[in-house]
N, CA, C and O atoms as a CHARMM CRD file, in Angstrom:
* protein
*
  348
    1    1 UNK  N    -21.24500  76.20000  56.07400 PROA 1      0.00000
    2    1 UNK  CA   -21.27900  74.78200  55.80100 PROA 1      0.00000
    3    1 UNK  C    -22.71200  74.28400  55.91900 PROA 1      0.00000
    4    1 UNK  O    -23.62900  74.64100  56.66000 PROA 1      0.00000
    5    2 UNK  N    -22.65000  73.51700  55.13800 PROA 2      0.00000
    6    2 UNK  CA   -24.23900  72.48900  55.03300 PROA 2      0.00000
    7    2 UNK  C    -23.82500  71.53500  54.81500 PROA 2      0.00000
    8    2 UNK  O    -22.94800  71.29200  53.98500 PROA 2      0.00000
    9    3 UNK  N    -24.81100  70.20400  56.08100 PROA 3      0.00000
   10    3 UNK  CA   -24.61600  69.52600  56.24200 PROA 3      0.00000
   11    3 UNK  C    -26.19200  68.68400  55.89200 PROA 3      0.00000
   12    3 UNK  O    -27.26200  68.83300  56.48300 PROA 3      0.00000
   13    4 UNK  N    -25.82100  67.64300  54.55100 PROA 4      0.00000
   14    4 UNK  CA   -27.22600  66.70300  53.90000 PROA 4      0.00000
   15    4 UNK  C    -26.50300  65.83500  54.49700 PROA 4      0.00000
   16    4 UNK  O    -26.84900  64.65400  54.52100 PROA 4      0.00000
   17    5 UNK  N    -28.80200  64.88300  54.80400 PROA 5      0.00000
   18    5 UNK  CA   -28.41600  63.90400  55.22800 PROA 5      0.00000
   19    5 UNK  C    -29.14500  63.11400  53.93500 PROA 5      0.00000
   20    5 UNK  O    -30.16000  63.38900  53.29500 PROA 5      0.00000
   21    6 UNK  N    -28.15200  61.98000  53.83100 PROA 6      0.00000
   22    6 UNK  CA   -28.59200  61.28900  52.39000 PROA 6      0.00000
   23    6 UNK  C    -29.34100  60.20400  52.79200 PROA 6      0.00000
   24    6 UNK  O    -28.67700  59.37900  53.42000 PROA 6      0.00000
   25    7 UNK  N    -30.32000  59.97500  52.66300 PROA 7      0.00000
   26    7 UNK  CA   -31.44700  58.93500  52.38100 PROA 7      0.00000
   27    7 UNK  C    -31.69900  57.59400  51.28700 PROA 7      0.00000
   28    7 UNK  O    -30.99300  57.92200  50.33200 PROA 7      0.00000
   29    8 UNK  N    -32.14000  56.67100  51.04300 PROA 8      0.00000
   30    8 UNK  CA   -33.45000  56.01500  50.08800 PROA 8      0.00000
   31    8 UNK  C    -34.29600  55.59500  50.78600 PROA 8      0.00000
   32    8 UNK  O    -34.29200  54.87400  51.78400 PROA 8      0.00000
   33    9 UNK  N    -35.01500  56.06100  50.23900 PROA 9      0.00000
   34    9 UNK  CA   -36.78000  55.50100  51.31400 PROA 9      0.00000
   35    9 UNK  C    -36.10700  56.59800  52.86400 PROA 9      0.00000
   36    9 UNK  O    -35.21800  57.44000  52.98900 PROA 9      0.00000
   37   10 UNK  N    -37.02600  56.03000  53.69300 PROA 10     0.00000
   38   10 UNK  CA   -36.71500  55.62700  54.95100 PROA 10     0.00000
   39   10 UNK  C    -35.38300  55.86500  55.80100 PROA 10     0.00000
   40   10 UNK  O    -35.13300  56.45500  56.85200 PROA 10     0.00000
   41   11 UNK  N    -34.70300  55.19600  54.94200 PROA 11     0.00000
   42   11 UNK  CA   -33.35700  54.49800  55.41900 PROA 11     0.00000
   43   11 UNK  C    -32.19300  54.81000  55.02900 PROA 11     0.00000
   44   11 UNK  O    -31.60900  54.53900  53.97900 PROA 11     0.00000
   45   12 UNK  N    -31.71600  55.69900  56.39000 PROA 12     0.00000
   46   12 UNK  CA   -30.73700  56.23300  56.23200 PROA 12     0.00000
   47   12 UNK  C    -29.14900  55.96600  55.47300 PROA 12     0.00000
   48   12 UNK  O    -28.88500  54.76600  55.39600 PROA 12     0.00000
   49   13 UNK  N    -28.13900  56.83600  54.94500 PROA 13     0.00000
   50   13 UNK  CA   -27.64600  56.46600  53.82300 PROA 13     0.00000
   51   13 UNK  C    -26.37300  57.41300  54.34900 PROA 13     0.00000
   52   13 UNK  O    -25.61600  56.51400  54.71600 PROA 13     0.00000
   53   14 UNK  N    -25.78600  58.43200  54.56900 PROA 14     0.00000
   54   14 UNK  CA   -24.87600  58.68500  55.06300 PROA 14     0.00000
   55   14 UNK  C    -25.16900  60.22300  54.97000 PROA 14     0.00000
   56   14 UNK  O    -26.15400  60.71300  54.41700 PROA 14     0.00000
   57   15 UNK  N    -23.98000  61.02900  55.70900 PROA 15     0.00000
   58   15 UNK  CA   -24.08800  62.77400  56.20100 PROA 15     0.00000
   59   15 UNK  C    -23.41900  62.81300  54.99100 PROA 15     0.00000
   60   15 UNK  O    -22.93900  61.80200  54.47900 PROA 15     0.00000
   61   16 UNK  N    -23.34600  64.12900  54.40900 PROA 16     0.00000
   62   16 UNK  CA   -22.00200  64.83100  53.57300 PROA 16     0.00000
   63   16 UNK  C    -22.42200  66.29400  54.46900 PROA 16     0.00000
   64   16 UNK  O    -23.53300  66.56000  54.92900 PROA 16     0.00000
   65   17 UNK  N    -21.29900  67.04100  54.54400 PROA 17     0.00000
   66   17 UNK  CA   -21.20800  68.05500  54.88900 PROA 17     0.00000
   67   17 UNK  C    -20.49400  68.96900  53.26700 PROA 17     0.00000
   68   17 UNK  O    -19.83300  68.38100  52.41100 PROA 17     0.00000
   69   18 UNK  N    -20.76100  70.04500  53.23400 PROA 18     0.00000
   70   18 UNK  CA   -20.57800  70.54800  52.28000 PROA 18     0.00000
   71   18 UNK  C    -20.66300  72.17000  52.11600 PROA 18     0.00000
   72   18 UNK  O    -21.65900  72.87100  52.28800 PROA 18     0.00000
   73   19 UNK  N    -19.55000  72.51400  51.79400 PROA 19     0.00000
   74   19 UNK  CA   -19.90400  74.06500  51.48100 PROA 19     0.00000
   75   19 UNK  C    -21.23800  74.61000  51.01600 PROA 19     0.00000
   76   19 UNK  O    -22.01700  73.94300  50.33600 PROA 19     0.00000
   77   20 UNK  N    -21.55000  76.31600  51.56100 PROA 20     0.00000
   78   20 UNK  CA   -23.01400  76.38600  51.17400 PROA 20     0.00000
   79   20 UNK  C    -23.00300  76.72800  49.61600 PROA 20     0.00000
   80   20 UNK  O    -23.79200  76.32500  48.76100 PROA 20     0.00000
   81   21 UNK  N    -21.88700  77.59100  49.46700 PROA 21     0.00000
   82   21 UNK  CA   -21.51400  78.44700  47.87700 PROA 21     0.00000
   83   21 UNK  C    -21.76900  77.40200  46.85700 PROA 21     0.00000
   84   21 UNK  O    -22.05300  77.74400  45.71000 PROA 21     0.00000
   85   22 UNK  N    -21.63800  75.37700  47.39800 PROA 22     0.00000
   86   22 UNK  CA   -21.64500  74.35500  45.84800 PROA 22     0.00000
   87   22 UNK  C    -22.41100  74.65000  45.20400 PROA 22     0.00000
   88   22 UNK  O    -23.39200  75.22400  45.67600 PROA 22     0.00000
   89   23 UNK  N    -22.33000  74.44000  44.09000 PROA 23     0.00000
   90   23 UNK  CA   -22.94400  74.52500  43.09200 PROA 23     0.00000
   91   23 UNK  C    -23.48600  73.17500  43.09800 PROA 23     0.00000
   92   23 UNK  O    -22.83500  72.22000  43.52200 PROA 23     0.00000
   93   24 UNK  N    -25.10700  73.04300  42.46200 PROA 24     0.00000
   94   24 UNK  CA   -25.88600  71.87700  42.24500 PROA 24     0.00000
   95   24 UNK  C    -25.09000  70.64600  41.67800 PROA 24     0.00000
   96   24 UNK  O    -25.17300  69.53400  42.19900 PROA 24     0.00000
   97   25 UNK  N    -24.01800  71.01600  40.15700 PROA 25     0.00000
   98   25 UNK  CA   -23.54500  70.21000  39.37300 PROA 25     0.00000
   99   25 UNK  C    -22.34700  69.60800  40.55900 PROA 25     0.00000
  100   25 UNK  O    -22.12600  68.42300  40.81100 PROA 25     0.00000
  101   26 UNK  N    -22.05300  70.14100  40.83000 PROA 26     0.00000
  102   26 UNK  CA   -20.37100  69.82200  41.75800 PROA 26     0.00000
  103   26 UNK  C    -21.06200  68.68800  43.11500 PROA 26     0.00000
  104   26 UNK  O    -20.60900  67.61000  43.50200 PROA 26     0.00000
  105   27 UNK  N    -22.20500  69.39100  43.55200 PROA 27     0.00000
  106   27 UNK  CA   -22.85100  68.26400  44.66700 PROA 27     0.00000
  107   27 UNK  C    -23.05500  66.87800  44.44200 PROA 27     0.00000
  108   27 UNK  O    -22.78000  65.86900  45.09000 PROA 27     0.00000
  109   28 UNK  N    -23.65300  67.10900  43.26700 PROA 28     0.00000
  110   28 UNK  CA   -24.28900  65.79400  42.18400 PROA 28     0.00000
  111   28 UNK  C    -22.93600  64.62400  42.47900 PROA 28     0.00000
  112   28 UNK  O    -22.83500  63.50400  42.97800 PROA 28     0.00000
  113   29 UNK  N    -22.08700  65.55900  41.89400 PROA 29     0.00000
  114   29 UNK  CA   -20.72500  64.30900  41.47400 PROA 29     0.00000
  115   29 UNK  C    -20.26700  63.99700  43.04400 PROA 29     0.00000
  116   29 UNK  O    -19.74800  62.90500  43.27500 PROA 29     0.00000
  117   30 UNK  N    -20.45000  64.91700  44.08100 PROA 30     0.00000
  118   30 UNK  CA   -19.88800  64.50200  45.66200 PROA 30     0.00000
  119   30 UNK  C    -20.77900  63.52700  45.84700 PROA 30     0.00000
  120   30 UNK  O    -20.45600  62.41300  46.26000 PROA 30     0.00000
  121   31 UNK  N    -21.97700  63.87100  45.55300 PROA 31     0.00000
  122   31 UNK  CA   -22.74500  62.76200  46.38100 PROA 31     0.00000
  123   31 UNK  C    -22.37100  61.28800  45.34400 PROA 31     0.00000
  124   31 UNK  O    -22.18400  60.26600  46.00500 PROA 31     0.00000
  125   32 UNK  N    -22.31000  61.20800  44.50000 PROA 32     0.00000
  126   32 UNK  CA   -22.50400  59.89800  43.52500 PROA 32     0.00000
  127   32 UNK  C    -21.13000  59.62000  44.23100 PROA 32     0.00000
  128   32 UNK  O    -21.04900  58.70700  45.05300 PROA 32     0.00000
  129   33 UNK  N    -19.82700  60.56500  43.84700 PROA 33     0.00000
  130   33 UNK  CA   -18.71300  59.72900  44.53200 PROA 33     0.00000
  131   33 UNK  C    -18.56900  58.88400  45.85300 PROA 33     0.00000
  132   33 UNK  O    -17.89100  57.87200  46.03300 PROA 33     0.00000
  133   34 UNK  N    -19.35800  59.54100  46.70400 PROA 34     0.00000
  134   34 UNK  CA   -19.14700  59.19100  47.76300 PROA 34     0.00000
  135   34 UNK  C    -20.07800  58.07600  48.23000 PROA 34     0.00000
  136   34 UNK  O    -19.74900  57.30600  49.13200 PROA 34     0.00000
  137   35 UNK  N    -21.63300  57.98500  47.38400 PROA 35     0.00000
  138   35 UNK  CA   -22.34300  56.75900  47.50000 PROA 35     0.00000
  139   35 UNK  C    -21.66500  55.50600  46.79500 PROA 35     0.00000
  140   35 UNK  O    -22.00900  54.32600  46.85800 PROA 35     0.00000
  141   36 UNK  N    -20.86100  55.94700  46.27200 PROA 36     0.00000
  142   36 UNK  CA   -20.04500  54.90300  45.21300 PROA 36     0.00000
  143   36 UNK  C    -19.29300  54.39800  45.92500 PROA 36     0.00000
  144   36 UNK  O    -19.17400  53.17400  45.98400 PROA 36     0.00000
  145   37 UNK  N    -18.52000  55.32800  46.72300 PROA 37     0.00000
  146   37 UNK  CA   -17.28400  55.00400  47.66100 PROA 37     0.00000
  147   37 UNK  C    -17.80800  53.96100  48.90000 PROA 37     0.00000
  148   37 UNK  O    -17.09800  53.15100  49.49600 PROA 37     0.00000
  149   38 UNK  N    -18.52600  54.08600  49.00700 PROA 38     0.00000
  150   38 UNK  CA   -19.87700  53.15300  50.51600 PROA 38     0.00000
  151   38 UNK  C    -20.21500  52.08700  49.62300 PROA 38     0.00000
  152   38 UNK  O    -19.63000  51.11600  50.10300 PROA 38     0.00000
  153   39 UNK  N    -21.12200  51.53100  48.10000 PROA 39     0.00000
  154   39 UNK  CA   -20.98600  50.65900  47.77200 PROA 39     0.00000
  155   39 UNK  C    -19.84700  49.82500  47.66400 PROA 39     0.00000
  156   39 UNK  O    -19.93500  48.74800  48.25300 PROA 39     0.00000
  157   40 UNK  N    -18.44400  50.14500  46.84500 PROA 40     0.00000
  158   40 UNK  CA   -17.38500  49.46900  46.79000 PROA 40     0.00000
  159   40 UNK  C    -17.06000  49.20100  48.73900 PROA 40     0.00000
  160   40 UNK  O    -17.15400  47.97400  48.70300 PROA 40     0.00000
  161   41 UNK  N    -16.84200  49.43600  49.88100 PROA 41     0.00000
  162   41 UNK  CA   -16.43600  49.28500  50.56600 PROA 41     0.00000
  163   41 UNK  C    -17.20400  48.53700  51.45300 PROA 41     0.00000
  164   41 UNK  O    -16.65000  48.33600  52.53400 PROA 41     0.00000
  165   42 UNK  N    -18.66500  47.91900  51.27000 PROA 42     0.00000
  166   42 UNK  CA   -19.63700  47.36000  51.34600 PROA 42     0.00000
  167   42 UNK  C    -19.57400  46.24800  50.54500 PROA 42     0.00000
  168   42 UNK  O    -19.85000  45.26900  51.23700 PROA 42     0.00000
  169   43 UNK  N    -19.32900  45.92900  49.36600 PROA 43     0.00000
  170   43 UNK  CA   -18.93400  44.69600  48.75800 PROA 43     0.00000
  171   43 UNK  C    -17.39400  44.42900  49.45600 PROA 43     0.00000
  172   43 UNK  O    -17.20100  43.23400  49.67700 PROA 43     0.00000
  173   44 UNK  N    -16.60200  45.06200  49.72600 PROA 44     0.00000
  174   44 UNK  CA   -15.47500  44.63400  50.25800 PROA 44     0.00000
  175   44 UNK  C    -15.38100  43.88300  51.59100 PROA 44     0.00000
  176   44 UNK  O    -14.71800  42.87900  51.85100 PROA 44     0.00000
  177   45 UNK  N    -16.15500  44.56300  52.33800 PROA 45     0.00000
  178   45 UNK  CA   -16.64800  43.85800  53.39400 PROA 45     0.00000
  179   45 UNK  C    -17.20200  42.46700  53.53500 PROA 45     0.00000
  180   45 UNK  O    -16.72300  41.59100  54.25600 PROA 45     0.00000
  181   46 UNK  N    -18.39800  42.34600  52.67000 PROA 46     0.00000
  182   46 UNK  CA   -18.89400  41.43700  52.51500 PROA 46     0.00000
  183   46 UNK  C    -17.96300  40.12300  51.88700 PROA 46     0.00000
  184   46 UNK  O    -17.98300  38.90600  52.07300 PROA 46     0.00000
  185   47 UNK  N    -17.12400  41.07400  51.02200 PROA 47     0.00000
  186   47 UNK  CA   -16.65300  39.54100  50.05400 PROA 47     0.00000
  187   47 UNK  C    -15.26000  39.12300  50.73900 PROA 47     0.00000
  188   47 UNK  O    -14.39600  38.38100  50.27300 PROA 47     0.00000
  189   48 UNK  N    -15.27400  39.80200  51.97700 PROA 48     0.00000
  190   48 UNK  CA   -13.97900  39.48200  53.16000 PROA 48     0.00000
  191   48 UNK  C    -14.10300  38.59500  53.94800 PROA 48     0.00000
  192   48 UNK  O    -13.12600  38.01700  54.42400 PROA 48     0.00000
  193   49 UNK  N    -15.67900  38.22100  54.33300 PROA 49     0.00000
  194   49 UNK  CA   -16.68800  37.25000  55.27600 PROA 49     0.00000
  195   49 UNK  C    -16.42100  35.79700  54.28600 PROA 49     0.00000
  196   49 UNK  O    -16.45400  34.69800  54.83900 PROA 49     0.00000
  197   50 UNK  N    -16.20200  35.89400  53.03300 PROA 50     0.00000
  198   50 UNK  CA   -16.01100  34.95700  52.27800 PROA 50     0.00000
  199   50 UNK  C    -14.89400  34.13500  52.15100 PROA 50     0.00000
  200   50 UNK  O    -14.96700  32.93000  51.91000 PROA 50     0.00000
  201   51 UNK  N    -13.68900  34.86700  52.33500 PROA 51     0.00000
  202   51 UNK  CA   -12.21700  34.98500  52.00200 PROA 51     0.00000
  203   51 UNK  C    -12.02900  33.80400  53.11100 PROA 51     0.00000
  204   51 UNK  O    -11.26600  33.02800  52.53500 PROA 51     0.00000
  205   52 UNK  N    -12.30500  33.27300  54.34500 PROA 52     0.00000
  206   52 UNK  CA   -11.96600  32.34300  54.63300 PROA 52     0.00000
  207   52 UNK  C    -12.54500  31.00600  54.52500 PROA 52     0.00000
  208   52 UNK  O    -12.09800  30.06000  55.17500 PROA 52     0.00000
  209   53 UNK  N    -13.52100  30.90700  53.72600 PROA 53     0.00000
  210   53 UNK  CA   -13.74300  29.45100  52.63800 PROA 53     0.00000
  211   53 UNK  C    -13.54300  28.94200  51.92500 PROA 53     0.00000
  212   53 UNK  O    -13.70900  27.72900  51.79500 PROA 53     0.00000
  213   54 UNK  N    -12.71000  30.38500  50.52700 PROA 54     0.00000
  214   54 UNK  CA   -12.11700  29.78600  50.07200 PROA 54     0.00000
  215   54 UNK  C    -10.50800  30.18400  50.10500 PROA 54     0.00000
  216   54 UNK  O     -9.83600  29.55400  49.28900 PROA 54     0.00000
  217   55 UNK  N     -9.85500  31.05300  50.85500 PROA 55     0.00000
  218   55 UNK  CA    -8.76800  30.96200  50.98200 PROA 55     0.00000
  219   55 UNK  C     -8.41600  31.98000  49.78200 PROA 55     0.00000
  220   55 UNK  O     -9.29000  32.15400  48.93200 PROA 55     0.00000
  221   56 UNK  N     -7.07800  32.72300  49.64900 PROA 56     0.00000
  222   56 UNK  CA    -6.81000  33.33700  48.47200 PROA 56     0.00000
  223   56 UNK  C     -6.31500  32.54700  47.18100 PROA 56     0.00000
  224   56 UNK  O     -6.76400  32.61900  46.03700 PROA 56     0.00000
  225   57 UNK  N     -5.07700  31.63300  47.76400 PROA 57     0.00000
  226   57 UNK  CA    -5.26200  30.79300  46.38700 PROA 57     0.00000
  227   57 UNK  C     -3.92900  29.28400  47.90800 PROA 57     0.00000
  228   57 UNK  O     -3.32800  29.32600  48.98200 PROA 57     0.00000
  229   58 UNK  N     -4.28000  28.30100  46.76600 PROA 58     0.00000
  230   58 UNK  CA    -3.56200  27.39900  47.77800 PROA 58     0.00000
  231   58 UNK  C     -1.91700  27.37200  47.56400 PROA 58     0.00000
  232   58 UNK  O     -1.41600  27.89100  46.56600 PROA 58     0.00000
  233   59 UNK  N     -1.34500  26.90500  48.29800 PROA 59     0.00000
  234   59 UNK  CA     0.21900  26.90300  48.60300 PROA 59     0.00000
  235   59 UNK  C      1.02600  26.16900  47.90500 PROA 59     0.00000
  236   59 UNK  O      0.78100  24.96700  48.01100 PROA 59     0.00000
  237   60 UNK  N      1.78800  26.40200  47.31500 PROA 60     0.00000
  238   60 UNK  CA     2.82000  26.24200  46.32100 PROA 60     0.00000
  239   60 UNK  C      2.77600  24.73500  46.10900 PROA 60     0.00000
  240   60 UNK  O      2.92800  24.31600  44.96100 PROA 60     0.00000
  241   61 UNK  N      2.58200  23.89000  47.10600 PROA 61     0.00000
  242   61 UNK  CA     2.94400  21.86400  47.39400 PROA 61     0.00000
  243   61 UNK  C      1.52600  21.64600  46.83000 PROA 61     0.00000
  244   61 UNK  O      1.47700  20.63900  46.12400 PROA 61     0.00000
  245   62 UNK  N      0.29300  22.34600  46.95100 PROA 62     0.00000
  246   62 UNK  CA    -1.35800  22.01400  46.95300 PROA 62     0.00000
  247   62 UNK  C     -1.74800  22.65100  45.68200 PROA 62     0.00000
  248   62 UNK  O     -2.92100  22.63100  45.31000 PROA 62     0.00000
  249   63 UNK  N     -0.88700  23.16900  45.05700 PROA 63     0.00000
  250   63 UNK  CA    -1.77800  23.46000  43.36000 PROA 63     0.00000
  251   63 UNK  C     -1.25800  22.49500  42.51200 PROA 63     0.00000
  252   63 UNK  O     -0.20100  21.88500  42.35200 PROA 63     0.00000
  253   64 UNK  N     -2.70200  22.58700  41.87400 PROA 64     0.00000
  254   64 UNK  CA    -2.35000  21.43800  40.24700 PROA 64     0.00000
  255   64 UNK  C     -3.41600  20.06400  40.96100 PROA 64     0.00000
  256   64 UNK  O     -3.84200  19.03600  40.43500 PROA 64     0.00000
  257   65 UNK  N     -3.53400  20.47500  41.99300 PROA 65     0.00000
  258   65 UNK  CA    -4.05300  18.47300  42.73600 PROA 65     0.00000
  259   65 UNK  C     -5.64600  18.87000  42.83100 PROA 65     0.00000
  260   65 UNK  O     -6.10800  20.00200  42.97000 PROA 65     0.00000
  261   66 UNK  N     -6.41600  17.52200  42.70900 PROA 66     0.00000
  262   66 UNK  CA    -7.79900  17.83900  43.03200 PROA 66     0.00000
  263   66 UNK  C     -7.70700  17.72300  44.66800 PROA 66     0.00000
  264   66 UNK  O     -6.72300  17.45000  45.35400 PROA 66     0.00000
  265   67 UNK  N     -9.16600  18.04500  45.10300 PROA 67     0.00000
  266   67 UNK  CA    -9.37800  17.86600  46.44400 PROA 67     0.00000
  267   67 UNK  C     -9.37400  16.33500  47.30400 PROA 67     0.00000
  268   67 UNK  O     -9.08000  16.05500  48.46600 PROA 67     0.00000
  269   68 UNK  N     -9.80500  15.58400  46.24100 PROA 68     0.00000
  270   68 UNK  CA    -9.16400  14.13400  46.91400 PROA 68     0.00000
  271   68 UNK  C     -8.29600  14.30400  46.55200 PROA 68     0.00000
  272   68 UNK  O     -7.86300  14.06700  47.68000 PROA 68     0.00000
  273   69 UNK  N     -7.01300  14.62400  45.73600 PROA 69     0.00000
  274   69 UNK  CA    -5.18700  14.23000  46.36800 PROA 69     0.00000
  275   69 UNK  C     -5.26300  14.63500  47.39800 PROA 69     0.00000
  276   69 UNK  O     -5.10900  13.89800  48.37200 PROA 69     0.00000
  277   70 UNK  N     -5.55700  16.09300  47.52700 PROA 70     0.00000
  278   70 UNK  CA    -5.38900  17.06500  48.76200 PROA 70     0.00000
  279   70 UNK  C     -5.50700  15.84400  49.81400 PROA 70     0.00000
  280   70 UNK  O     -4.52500  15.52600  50.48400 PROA 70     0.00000
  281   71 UNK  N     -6.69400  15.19900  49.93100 PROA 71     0.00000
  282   71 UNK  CA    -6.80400  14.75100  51.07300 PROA 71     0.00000
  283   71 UNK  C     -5.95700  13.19500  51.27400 PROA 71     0.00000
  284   71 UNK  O     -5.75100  12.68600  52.37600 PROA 71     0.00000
  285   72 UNK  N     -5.60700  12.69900  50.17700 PROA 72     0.00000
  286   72 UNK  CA    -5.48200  11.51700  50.28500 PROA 72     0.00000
  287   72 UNK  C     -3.84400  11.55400  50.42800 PROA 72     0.00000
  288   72 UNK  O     -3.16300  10.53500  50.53200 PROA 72     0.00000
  289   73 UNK  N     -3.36600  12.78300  50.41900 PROA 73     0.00000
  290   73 UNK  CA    -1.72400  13.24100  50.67800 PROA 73     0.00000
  291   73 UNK  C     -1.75500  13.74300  52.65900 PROA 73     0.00000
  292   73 UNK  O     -0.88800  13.78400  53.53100 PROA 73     0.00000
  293   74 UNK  N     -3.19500  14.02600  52.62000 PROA 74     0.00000
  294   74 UNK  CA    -2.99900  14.86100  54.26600 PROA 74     0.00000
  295   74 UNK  C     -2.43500  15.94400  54.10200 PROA 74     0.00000
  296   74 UNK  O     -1.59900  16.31000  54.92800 PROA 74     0.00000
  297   75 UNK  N     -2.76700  16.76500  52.94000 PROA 75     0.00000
  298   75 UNK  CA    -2.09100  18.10400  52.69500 PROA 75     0.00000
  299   75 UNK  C     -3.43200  19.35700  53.72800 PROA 75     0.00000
  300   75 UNK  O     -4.65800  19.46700  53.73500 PROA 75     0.00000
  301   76 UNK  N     -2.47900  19.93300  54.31900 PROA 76     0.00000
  302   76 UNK  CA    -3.53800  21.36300  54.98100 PROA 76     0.00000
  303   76 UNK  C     -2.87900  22.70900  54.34700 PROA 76     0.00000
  304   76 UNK  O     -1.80300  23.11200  53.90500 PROA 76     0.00000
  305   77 UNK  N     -4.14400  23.12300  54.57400 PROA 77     0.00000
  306   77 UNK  CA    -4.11600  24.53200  54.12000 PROA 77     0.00000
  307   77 UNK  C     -3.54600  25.50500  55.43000 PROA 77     0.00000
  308   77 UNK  O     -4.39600  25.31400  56.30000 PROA 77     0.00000
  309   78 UNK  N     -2.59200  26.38400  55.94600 PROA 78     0.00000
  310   78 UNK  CA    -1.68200  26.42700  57.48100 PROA 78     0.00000
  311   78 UNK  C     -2.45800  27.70000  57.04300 PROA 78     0.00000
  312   78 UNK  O     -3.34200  27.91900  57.87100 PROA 78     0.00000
  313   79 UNK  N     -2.45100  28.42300  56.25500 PROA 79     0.00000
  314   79 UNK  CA    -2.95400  29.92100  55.96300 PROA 79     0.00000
  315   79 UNK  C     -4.01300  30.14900  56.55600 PROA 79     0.00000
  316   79 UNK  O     -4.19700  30.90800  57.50700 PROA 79     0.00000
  317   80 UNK  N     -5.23900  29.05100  55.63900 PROA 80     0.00000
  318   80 UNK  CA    -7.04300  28.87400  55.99900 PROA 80     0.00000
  319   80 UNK  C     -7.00300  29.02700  57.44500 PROA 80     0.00000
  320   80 UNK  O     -7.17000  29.94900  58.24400 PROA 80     0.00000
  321   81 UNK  N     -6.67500  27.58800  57.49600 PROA 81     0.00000
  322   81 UNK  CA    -6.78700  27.34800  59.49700 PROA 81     0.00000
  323   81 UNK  C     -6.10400  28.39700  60.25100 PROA 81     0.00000
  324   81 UNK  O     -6.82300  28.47000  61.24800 PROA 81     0.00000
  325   82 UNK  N     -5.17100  29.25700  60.40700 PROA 82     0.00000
  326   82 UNK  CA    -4.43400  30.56200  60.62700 PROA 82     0.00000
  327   82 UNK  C     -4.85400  31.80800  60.83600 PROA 82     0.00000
  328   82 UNK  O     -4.45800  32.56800  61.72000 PROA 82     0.00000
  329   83 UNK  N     -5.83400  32.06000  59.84300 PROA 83     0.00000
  330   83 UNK  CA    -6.77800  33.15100  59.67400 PROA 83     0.00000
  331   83 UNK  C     -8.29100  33.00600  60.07700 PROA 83     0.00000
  332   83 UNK  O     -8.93300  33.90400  60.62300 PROA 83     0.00000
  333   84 UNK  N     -8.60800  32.20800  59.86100 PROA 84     0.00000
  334   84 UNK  CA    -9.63700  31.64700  59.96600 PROA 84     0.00000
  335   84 UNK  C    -10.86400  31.99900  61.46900 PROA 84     0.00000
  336   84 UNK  O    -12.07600  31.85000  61.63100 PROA 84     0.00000
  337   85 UNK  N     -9.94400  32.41500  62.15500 PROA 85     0.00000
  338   85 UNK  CA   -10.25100  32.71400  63.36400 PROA 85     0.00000
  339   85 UNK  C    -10.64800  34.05700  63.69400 PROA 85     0.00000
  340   85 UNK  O    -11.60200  34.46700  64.35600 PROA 85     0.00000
  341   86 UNK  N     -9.54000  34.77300  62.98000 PROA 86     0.00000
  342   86 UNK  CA    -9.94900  35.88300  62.63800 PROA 86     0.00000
  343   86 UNK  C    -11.14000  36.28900  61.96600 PROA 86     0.00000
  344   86 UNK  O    -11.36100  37.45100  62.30500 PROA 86     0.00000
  345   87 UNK  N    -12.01400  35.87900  61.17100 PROA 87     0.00000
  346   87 UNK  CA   -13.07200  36.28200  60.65500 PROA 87     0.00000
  347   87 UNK  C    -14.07000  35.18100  61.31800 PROA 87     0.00000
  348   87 UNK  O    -15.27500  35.20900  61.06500 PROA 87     0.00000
């Protein structure tokens, strides 16, 4: 087994461990998959920090209305405020 450590610049980027027998072409596609796999789960992260501003979508009584009905009904969002804490 061989174990790369993946880099840009400086700054470290993640281990793969890997058979010694790979072949160059077969590494290529591990490493892209797996830097791929760290971007997508890195935007996921990030766009999760988001998810409680705007909520996933509003509650069945609160769609169709602008944000003054919203308010001028005293309608809340129980989900937002609910979760909210959590992140």
């Amino acid at each position: 087994m061989v174990l790369l450590h993946m880099k840009w610049g400086d700054k470290s980027q993640f281990l793969l461990q890997v058979p010694g027998s790979t072949k160059r072409e077969e590494l290529m596609v591990q490493v892209g998959q797996v830097y791929n796999g760290r971007l997508k789960v890195q935007r996921l992260c990030l766009e999760m920090e988001e998810l409680p501003q705007h909520d996933i979508f509003l509650p069945p009584n609160m769609q169709g209305l602008t944000n003054d009905q919203i308010e001028e009904l005293k309608l809340k969002k129980e989900w937002g405020e609910k979760y909210a804490a959590v992140f």
